[in-house]
C-alpha positions as CSV (number, residue, x, y, z in Angstrom):
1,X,7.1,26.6,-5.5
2,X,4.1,25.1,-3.8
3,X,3.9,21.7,-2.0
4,X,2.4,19.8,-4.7
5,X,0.7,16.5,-4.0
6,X,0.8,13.1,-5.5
7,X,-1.0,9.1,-4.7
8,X,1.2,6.1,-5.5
9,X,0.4,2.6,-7.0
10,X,0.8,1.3,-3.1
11,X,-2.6,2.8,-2.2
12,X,-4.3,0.5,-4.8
13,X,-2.4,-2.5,-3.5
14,X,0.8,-2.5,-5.3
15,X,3.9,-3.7,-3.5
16,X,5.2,-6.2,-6.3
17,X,5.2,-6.1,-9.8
18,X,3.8,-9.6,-10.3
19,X,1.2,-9.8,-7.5
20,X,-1.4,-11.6,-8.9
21,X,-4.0,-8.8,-7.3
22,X,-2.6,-5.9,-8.9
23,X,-4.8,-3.7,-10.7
24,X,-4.3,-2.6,-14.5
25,X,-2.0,-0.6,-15.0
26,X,-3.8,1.6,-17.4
27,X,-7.3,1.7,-14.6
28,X,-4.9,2.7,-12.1
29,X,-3.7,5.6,-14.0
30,X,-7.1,6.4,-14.7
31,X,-8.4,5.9,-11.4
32,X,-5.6,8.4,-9.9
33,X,-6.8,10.8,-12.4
34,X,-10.3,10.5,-11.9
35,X,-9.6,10.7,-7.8
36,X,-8.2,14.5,-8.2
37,X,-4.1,13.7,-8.4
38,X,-2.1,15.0,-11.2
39,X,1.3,13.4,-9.8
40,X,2.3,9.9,-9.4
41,X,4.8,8.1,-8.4
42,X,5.7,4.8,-10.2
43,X,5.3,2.1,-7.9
44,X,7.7,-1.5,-8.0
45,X,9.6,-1.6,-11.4
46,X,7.6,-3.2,-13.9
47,X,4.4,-2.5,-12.5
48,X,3.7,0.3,-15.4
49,X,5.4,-0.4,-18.7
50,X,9.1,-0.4,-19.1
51,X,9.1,1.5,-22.3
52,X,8.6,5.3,-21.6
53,X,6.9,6.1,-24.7
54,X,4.0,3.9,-23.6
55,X,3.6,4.8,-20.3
56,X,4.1,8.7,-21.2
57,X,1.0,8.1,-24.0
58,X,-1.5,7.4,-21.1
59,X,0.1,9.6,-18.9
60,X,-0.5,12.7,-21.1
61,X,-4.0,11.5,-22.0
62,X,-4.9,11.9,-17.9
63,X,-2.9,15.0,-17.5
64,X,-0.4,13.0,-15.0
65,X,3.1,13.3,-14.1
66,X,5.5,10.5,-12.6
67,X,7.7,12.4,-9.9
68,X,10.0,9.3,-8.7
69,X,10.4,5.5,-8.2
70,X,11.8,3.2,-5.5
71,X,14.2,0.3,-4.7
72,X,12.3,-1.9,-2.2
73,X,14.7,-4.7,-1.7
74,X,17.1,-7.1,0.3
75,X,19.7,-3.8,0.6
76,X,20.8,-5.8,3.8
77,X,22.0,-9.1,1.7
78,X,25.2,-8.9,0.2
79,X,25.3,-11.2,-2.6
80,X,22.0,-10.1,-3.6
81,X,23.6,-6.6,-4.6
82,X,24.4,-7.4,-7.8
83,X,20.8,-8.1,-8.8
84,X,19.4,-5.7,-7.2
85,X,21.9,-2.7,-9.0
86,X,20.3,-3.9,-12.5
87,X,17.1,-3.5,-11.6
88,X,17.6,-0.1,-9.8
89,X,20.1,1.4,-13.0
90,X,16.9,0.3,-15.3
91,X,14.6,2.2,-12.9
92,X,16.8,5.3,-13.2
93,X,17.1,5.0,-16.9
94,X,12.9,4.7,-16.9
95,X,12.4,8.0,-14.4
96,X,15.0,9.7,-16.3
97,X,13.3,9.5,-19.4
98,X,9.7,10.3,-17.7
99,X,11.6,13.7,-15.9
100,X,11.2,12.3,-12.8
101,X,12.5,13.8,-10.1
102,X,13.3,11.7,-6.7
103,X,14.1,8.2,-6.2
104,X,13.4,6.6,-2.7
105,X,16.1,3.9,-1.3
106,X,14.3,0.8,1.4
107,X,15.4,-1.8,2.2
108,X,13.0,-4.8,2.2
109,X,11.2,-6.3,5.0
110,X,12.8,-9.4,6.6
111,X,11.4,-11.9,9.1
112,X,14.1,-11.0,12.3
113,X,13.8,-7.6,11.9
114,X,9.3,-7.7,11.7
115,X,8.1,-9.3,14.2
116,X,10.0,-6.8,16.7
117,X,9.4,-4.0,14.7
118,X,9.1,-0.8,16.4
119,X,10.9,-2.5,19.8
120,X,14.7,-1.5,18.8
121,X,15.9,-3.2,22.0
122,X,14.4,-6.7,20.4
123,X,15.8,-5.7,17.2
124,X,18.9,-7.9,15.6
125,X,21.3,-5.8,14.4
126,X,23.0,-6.3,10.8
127,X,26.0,-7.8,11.0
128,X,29.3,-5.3,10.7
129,X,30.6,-6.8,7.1
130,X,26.7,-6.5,5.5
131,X,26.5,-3.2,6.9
132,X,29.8,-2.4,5.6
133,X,28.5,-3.2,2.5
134,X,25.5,-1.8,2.5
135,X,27.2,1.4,3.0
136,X,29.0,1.0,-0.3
137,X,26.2,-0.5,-2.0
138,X,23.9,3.2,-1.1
139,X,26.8,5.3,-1.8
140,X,27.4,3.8,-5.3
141,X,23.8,4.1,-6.4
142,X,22.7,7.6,-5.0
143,X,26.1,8.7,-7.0
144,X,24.6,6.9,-10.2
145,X,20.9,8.2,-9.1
146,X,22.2,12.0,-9.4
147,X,25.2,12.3,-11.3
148,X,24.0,9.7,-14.2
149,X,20.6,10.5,-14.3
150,X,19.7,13.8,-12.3
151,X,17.4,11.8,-9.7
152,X,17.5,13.1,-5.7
153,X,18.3,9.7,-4.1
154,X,16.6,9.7,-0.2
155,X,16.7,7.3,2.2
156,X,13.6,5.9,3.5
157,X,13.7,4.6,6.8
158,X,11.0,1.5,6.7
159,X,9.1,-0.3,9.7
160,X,10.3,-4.1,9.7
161,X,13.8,-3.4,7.7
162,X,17.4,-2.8,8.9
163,X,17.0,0.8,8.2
164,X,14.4,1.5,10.7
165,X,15.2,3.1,13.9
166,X,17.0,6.7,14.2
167,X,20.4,5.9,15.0
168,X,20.2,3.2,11.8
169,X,19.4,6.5,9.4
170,X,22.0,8.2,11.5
171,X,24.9,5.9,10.5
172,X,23.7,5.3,7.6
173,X,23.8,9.2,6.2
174,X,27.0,9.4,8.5
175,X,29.0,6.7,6.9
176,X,27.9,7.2,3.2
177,X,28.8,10.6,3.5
178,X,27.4,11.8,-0.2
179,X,26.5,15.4,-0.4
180,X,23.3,15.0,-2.9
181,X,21.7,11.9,-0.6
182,X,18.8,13.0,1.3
183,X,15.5,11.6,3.5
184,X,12.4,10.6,2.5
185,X,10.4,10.6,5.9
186,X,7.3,8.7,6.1
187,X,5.2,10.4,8.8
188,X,3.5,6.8,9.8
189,X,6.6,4.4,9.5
190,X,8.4,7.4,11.8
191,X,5.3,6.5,14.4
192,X,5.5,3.3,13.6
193,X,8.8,3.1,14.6
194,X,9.2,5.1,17.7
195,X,10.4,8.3,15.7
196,X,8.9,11.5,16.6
197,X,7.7,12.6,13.0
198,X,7.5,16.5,13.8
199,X,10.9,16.6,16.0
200,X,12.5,14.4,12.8
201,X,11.3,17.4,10.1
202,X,13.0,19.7,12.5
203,X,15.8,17.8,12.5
204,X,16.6,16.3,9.2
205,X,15.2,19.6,7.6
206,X,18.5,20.5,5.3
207,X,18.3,17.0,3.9
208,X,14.5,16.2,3.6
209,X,14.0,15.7,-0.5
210,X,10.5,13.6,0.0
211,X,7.9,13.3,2.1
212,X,5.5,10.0,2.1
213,X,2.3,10.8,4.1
214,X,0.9,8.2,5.9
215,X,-1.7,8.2,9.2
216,X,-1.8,5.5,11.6
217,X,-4.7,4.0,13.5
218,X,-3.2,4.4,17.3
219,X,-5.5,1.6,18.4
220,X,-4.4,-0.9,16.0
221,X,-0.7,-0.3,16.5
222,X,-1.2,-0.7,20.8
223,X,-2.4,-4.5,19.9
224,X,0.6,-5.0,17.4
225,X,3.0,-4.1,19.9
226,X,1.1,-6.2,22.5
227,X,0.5,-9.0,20.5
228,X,3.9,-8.6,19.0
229,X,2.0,-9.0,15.5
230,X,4.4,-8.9,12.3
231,X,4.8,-5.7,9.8
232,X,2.4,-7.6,7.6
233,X,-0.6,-8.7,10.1
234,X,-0.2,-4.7,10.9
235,X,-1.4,-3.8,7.3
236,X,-3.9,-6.5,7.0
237,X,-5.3,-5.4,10.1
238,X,-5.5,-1.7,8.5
239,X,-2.8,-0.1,10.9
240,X,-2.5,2.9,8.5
241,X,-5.4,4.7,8.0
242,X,-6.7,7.5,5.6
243,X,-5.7,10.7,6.3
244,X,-6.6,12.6,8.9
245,X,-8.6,9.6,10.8
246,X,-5.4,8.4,12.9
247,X,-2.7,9.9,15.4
248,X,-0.5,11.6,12.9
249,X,-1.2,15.8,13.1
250,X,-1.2,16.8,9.6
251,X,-1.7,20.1,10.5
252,X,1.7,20.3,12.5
253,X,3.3,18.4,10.2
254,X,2.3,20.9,6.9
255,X,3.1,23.7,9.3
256,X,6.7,22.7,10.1
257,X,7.3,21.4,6.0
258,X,6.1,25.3,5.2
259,X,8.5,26.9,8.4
260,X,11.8,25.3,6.6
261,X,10.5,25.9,3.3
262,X,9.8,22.5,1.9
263,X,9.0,23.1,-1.6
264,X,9.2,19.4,-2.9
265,X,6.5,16.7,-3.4
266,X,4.2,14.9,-0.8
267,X,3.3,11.4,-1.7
268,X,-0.6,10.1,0.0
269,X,0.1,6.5,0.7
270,X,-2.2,4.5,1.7
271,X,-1.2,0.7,2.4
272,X,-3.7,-1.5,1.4
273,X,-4.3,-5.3,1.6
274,X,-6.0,-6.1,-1.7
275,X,-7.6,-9.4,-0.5
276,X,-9.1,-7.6,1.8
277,X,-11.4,-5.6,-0.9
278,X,-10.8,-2.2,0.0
279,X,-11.7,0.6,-2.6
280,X,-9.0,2.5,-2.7
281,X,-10.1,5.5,-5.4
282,X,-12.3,6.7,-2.3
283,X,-9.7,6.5,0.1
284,X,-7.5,8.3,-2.0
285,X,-10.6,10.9,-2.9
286,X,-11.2,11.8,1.2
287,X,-7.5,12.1,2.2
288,X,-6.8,14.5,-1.0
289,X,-9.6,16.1,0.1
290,X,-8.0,16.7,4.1
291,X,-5.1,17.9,3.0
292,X,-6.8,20.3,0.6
293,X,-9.0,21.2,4.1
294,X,-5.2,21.9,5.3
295,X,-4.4,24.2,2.4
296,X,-2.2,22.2,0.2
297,X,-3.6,21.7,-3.3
C-alpha cells in the first residue's frame, strides 16, 4: 500500500477545541477538500462533532476520511490523569466508530520545559514519582487504544513537553514495554529538538506507525535558540514553514520511509497562529503539491 497523505485541523489554526479563532468545522472540512486531501485527521476532541453520524454525513459528502486523533495534554501531572483518561476513552470510542486508524500520545507544553526547549542540558527533568506515573498512565491507554478499540497508539515526542528529547522517548518505550505502542515522528519537532530526523527513521523504523510532516525555517529557529524565545513566540514568529521552503529534506526523508517500507499515513502540518491572518488552504495547496513533486500522491 502506498504512502497516502493527509492535512490536519492544526494547519487552519486549531490547537484547542474552544479557541475562539477556530474555523467552522464544516468550512474546514470543505476547505481540506477543496485543497486536494482526501484524509484527515481529527484535530483536539470536540473540535468536529462528537456524534459520528454527523461528522461522517459531511465527511462522505467531501469524499474525506478521518485516519486518527490525539491526546495533547498535562501527561506529566498526576492528578490530572484522571480527567484526561475520560476525554481520551471518548476520543477512541469517536475514531473507532469513524474507522480510524492511529491515535497520537503528547504531552502538553508547560512553561519549565519551553523556554529551554531544544537545550536538553537547561531542561528540568520530571520528577521520578510523575514519571513513574506517567509510565502507567501511557501503558494503560495504548492497551485500551488497541485492544478496546483497534487504534495504533504512537508516541509523539513534542518540542516544549517532557517527552522531548531522545533519551525521554527512549525510556519512555523502554519502561512501558507494550508490544502494539509505536512513534509518531514529527520531522520538524525532531529538528526542533536536536533529533536527527533521517538517523531517527533509521532507527525507530520497526516501531514507526505515523509520520507528521513538518519544515522548519532554519533562520527563525537560530534567533529562538539565541533569544531563548518560548515554544509559542517560535510559532508566532512562523518557525515551521510550508513544505519544502525550510531545512527539513523531504526528499531523504520519503526515500528512507520507502527503504523500510513505510506503508502508513503522512500527516502535512502546518502550525499556524490564527491572529496572525495566515490563509492556510494555500499553504496546504503548495506543500500537497511538493510532495506530489516528490512522488507521493
Amino acid at each position: 500500500m502506498p504512502i497516502k497523505i493527509a492535512n490536519a485541523p492544526c494547519s487552519w489554526g486549531v490547537d484547542y477545541a474552544d479557541a475562539e479563532n477556530n474555523p467552522d468545522w464544516q468550512k474546514f472540512l470543505e476547505e481540506i477538500a477543496e485543497a486536494g486531501y482526501q484524509y484527515t485527521e481529527l484535530g483536539p476532541f470536540g473540535y468536529l462533532p462528537t456524534i459520528a453520524e454527523k461528522v461522517r454525513l459531511q465527511l462522505d459528502k467531501l469524499n474525506l476520511e478521518i485516519i486518527g486523533g490525539f491526546v495533547f495534554d498535562n501527561l506529566h501531572i498526576s492528578n490530572q490523569h484522571s480527567q484526561i483518561k475520560e476525554k481520551i476513552i471518548d476520543t477512541f470510542k469517536l475514531l473507532n466508530s469513524l474507522d480510524s486508524k492511529v491515535f497520537v500520545i503528547m504531552d502538553h507544553l508547560s512553561n519549565e520545559r519551553m523556554k529551554n526547549s531544544g537545550n536538553q542540558s537547561k531542561s528540568p527533568k520530571l520528577d521520578l514519582n510523575e514519571y513513574k506515573s506517567l509510565v502507567n498512565f501511557l501503558k494503560d491507554v495504548s492497551k485500551i487504544s488497541y485492544d478496546n478499540y483497534g487504534l495504533k497508539p504512537t508516541i509523539h515526542p513534542h518540542a516544549g513537553t517532557y517527552i522531548e528529547y531522545e533519551d525521554e522517548l527512549d525510556n519512555l518505550l523502554n519502561d512501558i514495554d507494550y508490544k502494539y505502542l509505536g512513534v509518531c515522528l514529527d520531522t520538524a519537532h525532531l529538528h526542533y529538538c536536536g533529533i536527527d530526523p533521517y538517523n531517527a527513521i533509521e532507527k525507530y523504523s520497526p516501531l514507526i506507525e505515523h509520520m507528521h510532516f513538518k519544515d522548519v525555517n532554519q533562520s527563525v529557529l537560530d534567533t529562538v535558540y539565541k533569544n531563548s524565545l518560548d515554544f509559542n513566540a517560535a510559532v508566532k514568529n512562523q518557525v515551521f514553514c510550508p513544505l519544502g521552503t525550510g531545512i527539513i529534506d523531504f526528499e531523504k526523508v520519503i526515500k528512507l520511509l520507502k527503504n523500510i517500507n513505510y506503508d502508513g499515513y503522512v500527516t502535512i502540518e502546518q502550525d499556524i497562529d490564527p491572529s496572525e491572518g495566515l490563509n492556510p488552504i494555500d499553504y496546504a495547496k503548495k506543500s500537497l503539491s511538493y510532495l506530489k513533486k516528490l512522488g507521493l500522491n
